[in-house]
C-alpha positions in Angstrom: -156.4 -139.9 42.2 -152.9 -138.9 41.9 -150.8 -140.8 39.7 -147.3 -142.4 40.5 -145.0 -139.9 38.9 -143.5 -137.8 42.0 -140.2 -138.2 43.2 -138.5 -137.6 46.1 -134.6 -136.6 47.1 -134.4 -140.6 48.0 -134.9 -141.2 44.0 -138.2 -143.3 45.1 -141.7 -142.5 43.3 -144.6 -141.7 44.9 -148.5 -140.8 43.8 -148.8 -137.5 45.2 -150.7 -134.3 43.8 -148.1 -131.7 43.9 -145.8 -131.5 40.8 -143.1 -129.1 41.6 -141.0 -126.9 39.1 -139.5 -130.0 37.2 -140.6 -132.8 35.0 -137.5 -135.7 33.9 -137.5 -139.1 33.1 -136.0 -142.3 33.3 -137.0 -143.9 30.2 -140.4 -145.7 29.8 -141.5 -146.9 32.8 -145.1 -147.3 32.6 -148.1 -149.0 31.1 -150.0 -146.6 29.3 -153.3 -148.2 29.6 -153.3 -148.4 33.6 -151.4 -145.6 33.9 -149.4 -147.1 36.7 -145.6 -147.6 36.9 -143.6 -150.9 35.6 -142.1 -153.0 38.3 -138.9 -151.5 36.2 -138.1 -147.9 37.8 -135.4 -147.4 34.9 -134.9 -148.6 30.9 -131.8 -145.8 30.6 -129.0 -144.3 32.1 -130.0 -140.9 31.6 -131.8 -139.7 34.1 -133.0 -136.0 32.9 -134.3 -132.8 34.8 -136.8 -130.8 32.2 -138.9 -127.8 32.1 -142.5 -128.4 32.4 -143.6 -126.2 29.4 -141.1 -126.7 26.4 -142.2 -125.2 22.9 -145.5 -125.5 23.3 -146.1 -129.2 23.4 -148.8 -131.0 25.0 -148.7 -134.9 26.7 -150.8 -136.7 28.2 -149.4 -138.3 31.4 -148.4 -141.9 31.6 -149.9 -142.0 28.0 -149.4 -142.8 24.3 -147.0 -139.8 23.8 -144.6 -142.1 21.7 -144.1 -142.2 17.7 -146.8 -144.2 16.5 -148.5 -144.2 19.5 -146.4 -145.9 21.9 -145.9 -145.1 25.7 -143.2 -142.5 25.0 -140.8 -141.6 27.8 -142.6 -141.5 31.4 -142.9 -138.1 33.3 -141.7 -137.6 36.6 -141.8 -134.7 38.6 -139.5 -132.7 41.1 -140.2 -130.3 43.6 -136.9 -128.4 42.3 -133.4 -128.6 40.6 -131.5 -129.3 44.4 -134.1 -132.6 44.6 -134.3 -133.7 41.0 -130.3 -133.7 41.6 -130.1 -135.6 45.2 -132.7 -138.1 43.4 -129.8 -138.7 40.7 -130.9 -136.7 37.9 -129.3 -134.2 35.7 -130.2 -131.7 33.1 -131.6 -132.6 29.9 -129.9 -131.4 26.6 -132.8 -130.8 24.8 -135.2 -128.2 26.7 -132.0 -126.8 29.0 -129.5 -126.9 26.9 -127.3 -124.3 28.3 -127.7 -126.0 32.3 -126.5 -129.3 30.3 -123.8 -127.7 29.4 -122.5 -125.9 32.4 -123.3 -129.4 34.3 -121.1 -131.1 32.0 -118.5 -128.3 32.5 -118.7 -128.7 36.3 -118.2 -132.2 36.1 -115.1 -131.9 33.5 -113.4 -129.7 35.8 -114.4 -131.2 39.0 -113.5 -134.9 37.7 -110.6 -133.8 35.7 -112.1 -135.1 32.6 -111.9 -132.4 29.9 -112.4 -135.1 27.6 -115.7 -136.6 29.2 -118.7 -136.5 27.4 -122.5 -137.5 28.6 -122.4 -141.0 28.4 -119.8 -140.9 30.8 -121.6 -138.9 33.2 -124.1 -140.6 33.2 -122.7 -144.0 34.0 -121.1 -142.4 36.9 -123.7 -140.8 38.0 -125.8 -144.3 37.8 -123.4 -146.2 39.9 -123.8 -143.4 42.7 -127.3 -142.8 42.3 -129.4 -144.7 45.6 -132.7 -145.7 43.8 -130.4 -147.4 41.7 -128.4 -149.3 44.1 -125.6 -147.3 45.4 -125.4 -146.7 48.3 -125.1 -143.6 50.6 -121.7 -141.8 52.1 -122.2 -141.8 55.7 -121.0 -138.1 57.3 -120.0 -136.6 60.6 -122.7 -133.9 61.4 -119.5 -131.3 60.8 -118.8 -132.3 57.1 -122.4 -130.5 56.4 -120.6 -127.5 56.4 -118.0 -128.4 53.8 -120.8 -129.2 51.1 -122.0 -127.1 48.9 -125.3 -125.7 48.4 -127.8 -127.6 46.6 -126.6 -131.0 48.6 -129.0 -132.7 50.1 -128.4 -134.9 53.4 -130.6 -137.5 54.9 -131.2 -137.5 58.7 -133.3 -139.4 60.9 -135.0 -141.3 57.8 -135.8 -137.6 56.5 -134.1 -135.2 53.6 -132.8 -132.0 54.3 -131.2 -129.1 51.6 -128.1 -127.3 52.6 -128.2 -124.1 51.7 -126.6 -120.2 53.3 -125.2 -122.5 56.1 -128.2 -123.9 57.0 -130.5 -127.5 56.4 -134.2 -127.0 54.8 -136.6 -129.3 55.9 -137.8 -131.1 52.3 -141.4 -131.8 51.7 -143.7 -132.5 48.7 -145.2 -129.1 48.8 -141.8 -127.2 49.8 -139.5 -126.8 52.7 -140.5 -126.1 55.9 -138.5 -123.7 58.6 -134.3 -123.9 57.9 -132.7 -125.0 61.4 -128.9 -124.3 62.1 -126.8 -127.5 60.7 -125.8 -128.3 64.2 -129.3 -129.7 64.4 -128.3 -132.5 62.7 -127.0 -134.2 65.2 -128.0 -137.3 67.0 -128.5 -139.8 64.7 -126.6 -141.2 61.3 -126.5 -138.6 58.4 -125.8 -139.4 55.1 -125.3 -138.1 51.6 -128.3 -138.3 49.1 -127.1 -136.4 46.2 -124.7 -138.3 44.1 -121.0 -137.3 44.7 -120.3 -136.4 41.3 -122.8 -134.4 41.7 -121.8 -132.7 44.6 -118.7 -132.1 42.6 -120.4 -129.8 39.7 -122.7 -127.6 42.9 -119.0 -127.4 44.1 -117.8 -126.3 41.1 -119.9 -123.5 40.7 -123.1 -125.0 39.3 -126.2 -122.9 40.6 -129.7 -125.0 41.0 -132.9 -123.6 40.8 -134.8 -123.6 44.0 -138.4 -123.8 45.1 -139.6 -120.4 46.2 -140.3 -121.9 49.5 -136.5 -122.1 49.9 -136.5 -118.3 50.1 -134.5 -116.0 47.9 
């Protein structure tokens, strides 16, 4: 039975058997015994986006992967960088070192902050994030086109990814068929990833995608 570690672009968790291309965490979450979730769906801040094979190492999911056998951080997992962002993640330091550190450039410039450091990123980026409690910026269907790729939009209770001008259909397994962005029309549409964000994809950050995005 699948285990209650897979997210989705609304930051909420979900016991499905596909993984994706990303692991992250929120902290510890979980009771290793069970191997179920904590009412708790976060202990820290930083919310991280890592590679799934780091070094070598080995973990057991949702187990004792702590020092001296404790529960150790609890994995998640992302069908790519575009939902790991929209959930309210960002790259982690230690395995991607060099994508932490063009985020955190993106979000210097794009803030104005040259003198802004993780922390502070990560507090913003926790008082925007929606499985956290913020709450979504409504759009008109024609500020779609202003955002950049790698946003993700909600519509009709579902997630779509904006990218070449056009809105993927998001799903567990991958996205389905890209309509025109004038298809999202019709009902309320809002902003899942968090603006800041936004802010870095705008500034030049490039995610990586699922390959059922296309190339």
């Amino acid at each position: 039975m699948p285990l209650q570690n897979r997210v989705d672009p609304f930051g909420d968790i979900h016991a499905r058997p596909e993984r994706g291309l990303f692991t992250g965490n929120r902290g510890i979450i979980h009771d290793p015994e069970k191997k179920q979730l904590l009412r708790r769906r976060w202990t820290t801040k930083a919310w991280l986006i890592c590679v799934c094979d780091f070094g070598g190492r080995r973990r057991e999911v949702m187990g004792r992967n702590g020092p001296g056998g404790g529960p150790g951080w609890t994995e998640l997992f992302f069908l790519d960088e575009p939902t790991a962002l929209a959930a309210g993640h960002r790259p982690c330091f230690f395995c991607r070192r060099r994508e932490a550190a063009a985020f955190l450039a993106g979000y210097r410039s794009a803030s104005r902050r040259r003198g802004a450091r993780t922390p502070d990123l990560d507090s913003e980026l926790h008082r925007q994030r929606l499985a956290a409690g913020g709450r979504p910026q409504m759009l008109a269907a024609g500020d779609c086109a202003e955002l950049p790729d790698g946003a993700m939009v909600a519509h009709g209770g579902k997630a779509f990814a904006l990218r070449a001008g056009r809105a993927l259909p998001w799903g567990f397994g991958g996205y389905r068929e890209a309509v025109p962005i004038e298809a999202l029309s019709g009902a309320p549409l809002a902003l899942l990833t968090p603006r800041s964000s936004v802010s870095v994809l705008a500034a030049g950050y490039r995610p990586q995608w699922h390959a059922s995005a296309g190339p």
